[in-house]
N, CA, C and O atoms as a GROMACS GRO file, in nm:
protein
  308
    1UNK      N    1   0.083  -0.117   0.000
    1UNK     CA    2   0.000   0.000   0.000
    1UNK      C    3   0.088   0.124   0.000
    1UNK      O    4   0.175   0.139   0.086
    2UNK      N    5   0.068   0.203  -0.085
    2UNK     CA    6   0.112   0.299  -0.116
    2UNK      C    7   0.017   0.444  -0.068
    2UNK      O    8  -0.101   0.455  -0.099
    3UNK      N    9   0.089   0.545   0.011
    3UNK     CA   10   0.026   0.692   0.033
    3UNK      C   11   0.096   0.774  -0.018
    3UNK      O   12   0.211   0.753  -0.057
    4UNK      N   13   0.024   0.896  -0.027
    4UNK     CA   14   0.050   1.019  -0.111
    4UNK      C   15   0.106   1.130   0.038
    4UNK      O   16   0.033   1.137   0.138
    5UNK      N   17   0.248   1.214   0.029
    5UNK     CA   18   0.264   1.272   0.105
    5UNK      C   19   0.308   1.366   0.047
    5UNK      O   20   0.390   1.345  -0.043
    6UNK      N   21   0.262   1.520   0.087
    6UNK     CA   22   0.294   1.654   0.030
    6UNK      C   23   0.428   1.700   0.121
    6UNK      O   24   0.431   1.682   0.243
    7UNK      N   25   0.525   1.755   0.053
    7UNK     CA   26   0.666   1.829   0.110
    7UNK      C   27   0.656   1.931   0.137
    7UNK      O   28   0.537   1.961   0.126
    8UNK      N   29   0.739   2.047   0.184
    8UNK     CA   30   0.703   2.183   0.232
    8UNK      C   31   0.666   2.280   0.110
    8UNK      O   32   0.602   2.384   0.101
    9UNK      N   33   0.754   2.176  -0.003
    9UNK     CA   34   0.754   2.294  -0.127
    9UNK      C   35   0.656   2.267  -0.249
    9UNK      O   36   0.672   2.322  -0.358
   10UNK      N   37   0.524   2.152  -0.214
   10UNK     CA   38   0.427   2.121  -0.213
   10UNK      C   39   0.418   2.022  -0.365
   10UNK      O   40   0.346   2.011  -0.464
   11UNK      N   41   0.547   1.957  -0.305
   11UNK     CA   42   0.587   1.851  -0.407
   11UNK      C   43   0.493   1.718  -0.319
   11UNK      O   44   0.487   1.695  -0.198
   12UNK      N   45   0.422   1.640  -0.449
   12UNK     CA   46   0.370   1.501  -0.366
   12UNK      C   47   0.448   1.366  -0.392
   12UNK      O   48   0.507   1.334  -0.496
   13UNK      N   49   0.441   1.324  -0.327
   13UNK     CA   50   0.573   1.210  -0.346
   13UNK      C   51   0.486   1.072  -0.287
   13UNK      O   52   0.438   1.076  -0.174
   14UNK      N   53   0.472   0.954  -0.370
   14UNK     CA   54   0.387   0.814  -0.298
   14UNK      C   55   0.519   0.710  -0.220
   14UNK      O   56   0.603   0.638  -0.274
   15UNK      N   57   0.495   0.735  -0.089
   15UNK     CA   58   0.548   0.675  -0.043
   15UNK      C   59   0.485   0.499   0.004
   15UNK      O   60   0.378   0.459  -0.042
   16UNK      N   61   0.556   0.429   0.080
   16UNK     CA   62   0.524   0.289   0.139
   16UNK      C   63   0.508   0.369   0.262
   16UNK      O   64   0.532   0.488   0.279
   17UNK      N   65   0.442   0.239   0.385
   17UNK     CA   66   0.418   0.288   0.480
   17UNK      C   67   0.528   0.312   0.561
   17UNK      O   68   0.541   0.400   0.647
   18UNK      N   69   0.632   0.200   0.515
   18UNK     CA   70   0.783   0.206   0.617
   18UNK      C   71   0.867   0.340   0.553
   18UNK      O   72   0.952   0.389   0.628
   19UNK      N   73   0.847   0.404   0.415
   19UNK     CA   74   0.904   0.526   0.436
   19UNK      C   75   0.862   0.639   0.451
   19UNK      O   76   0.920   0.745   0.430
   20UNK      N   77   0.717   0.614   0.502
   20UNK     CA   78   0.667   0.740   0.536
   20UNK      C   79   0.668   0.778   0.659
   20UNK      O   80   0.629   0.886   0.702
   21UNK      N   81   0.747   0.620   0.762
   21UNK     CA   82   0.768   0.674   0.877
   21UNK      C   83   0.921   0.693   0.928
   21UNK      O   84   0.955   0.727   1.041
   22UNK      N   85   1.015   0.661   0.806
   22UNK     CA   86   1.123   0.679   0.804
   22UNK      C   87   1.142   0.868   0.796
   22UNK      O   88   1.231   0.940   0.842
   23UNK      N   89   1.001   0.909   0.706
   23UNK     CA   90   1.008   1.013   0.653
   23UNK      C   91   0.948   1.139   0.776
   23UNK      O   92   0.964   1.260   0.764
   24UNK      N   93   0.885   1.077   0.880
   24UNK     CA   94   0.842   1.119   1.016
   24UNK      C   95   0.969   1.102   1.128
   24UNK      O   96   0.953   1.145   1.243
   25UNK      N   97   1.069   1.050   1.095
   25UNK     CA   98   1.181   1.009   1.188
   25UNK      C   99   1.179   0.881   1.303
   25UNK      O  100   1.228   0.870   1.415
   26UNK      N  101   1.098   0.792   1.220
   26UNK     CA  102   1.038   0.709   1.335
   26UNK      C  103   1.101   0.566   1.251
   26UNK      O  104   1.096   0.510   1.142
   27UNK      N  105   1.168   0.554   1.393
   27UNK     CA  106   1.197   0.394   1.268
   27UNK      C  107   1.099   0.260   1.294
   27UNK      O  108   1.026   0.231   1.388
   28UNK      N  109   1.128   0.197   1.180
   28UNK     CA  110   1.017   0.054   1.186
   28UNK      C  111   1.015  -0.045   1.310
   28UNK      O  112   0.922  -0.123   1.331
   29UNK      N  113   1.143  -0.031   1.403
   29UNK     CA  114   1.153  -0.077   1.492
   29UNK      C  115   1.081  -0.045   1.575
   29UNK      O  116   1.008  -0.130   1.626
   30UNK      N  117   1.075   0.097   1.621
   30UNK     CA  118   0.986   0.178   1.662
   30UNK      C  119   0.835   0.158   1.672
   30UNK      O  120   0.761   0.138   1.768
   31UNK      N  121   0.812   0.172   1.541
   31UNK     CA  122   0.682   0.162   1.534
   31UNK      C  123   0.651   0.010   1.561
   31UNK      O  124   0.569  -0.017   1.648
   32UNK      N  125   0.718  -0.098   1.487
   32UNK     CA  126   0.648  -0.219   1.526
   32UNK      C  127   0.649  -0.202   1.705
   32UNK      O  128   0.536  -0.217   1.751
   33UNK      N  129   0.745  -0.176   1.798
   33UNK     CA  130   0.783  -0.229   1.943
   33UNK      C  131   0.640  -0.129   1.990
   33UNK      O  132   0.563  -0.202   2.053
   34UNK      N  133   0.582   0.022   1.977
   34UNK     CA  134   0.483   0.086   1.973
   34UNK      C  135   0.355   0.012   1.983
   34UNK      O  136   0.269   0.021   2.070
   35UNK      N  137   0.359  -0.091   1.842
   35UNK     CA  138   0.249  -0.174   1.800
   35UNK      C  139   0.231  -0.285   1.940
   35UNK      O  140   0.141  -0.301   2.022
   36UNK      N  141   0.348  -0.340   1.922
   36UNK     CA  142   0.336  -0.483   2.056
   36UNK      C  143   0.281  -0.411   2.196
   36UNK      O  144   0.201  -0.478   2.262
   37UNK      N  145   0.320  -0.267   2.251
   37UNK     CA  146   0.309  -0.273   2.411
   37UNK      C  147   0.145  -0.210   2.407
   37UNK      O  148   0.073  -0.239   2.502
   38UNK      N  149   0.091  -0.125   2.299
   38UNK     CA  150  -0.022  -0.052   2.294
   38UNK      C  151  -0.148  -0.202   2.277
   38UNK      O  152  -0.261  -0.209   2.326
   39UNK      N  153  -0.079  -0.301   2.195
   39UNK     CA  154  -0.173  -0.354   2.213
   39UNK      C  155  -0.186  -0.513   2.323
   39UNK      O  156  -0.259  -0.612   2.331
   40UNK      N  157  -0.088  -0.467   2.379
   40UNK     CA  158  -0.107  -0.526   2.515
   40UNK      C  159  -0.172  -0.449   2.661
   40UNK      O  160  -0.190  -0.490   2.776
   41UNK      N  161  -0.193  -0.326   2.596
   41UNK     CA  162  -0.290  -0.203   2.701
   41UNK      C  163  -0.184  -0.082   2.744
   41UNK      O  164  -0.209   0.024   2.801
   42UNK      N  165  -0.078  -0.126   2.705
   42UNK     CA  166   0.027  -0.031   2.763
   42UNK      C  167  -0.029   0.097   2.725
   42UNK      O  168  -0.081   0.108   2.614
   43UNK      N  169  -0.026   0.180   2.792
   43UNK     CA  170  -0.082   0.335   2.724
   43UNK      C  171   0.041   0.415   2.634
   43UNK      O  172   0.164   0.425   2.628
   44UNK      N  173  -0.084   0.466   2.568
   44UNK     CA  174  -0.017   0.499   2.419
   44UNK      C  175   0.150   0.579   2.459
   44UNK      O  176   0.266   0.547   2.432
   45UNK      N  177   0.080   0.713   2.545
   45UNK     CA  178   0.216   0.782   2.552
   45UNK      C  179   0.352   0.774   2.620
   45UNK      O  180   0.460   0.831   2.605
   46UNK      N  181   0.297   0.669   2.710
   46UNK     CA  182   0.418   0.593   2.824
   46UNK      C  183   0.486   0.489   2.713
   46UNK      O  184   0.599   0.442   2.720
   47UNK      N  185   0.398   0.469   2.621
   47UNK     CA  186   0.460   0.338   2.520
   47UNK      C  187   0.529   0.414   2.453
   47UNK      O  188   0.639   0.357   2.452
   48UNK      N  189   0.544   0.561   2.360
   48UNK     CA  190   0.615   0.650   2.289
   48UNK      C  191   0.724   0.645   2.382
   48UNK      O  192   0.816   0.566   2.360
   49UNK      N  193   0.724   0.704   2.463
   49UNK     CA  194   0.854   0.746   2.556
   49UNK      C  195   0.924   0.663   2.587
   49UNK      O  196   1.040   0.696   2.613
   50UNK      N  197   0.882   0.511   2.600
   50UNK     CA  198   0.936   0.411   2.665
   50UNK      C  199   1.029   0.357   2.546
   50UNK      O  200   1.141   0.308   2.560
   51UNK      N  201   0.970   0.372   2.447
   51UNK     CA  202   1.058   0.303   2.299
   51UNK      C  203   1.162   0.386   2.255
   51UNK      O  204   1.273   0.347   2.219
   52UNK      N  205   1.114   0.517   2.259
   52UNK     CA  206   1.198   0.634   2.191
   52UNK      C  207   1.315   0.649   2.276
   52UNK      O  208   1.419   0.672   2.214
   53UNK      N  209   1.324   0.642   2.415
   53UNK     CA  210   1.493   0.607   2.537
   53UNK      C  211   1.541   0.455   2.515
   53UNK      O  212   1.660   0.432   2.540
   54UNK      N  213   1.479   0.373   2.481
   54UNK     CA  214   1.528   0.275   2.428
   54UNK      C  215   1.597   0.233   2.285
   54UNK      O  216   1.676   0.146   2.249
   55UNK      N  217   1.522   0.342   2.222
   55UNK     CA  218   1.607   0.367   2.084
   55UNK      C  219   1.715   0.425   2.134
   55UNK      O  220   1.824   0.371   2.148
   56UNK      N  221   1.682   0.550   2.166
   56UNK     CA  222   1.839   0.646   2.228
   56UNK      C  223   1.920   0.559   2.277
   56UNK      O  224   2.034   0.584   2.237
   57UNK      N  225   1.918   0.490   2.328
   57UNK     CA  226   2.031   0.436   2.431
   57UNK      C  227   2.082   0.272   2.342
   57UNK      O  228   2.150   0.199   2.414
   58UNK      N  229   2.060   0.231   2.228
   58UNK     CA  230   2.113   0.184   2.160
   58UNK      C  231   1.994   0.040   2.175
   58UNK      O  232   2.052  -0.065   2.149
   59UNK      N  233   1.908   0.028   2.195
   59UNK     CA  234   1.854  -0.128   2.207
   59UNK      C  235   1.753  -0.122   2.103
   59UNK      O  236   1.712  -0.017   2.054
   60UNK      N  237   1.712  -0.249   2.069
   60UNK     CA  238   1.612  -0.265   1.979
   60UNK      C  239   1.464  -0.233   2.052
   60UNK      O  240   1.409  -0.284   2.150
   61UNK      N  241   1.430  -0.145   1.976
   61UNK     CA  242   1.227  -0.099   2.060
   61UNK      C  243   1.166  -0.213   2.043
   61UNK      O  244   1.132  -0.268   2.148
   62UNK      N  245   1.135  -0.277   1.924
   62UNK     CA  246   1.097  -0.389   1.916
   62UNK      C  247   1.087  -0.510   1.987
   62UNK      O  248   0.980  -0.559   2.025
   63UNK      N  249   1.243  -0.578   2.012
   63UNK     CA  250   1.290  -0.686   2.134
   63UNK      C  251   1.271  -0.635   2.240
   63UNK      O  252   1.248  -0.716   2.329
   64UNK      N  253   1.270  -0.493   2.280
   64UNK     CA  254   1.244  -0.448   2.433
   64UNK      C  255   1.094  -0.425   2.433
   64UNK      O  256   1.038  -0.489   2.522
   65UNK      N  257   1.031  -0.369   2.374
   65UNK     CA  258   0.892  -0.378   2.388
   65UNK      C  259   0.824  -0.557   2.374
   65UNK      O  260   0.708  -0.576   2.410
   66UNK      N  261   0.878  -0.632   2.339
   66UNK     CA  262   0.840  -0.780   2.334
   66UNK      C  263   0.897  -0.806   2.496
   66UNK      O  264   0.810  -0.838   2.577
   67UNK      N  265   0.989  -0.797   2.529
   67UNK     CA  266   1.023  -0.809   2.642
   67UNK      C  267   0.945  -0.730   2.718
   67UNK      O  268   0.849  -0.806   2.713
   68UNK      N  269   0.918  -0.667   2.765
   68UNK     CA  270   0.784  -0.593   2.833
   68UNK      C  271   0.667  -0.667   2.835
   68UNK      O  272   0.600  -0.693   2.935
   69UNK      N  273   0.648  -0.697   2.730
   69UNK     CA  274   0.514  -0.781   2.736
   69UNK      C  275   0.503  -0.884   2.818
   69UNK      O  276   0.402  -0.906   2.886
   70UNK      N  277   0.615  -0.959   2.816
   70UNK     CA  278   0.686  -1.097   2.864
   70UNK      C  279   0.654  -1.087   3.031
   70UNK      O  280   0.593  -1.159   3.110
   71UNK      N  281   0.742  -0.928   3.045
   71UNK     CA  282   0.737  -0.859   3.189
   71UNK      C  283   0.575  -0.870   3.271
   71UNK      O  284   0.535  -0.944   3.360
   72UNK      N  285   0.511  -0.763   3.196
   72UNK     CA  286   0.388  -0.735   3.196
   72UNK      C  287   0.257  -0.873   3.237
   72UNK      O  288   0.168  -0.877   3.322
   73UNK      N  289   0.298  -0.962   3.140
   73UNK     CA  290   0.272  -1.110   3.141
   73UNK      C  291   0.286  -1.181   3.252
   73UNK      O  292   0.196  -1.254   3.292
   74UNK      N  293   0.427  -1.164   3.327
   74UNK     CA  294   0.449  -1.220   3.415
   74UNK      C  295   0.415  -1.155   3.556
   74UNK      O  296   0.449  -1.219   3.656
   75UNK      N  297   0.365  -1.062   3.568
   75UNK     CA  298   0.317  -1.007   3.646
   75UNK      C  299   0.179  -1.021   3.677
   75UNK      O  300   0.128  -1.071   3.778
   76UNK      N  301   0.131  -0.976   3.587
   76UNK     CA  302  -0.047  -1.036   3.591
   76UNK      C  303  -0.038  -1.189   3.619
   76UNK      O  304  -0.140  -1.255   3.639
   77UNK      N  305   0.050  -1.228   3.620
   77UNK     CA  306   0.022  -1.404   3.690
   77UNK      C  307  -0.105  -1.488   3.589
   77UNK      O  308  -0.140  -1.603   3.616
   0.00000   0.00000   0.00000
């Protein structure tokens, strides 16, 4: 699936979905690890913040947000 995204200088360009969030500064890691904790209930904006210092600090959002779940999982018993 392909979207249509306008530039500042009101050029439109069809991007994929993975570079339109490459094109937002968000990487796919990101967004998938986003995907796993939100839909385990994690709330949305604690889930942004939680991925985005985990990007910073060099780890995969993805494997750490799967790991969370794991966490999360094991807690609820």
């Amino acid at each position: 699936m392909r979207t249509f995204v306008v530039g500042r200088e009101g050029e439109t360009v069809a991007m994929s979905p993975e570079e339109r969030l490459t094109h937002m500064g968000v990487s796919p890691q990101l967004s998938a690890g986003y995907d796993v904790l939100t839909d385990d209930g994690y709330p949305p904006e604690k889930a942004a913040e939680l991925l985005a210092e985990a990007e910073r600090t060099g780890k995969d959002p993805e494997a750490f947000a799967q790991h969370m779940v794991k966490l999360r999982r094991a807690l609820r018993g």
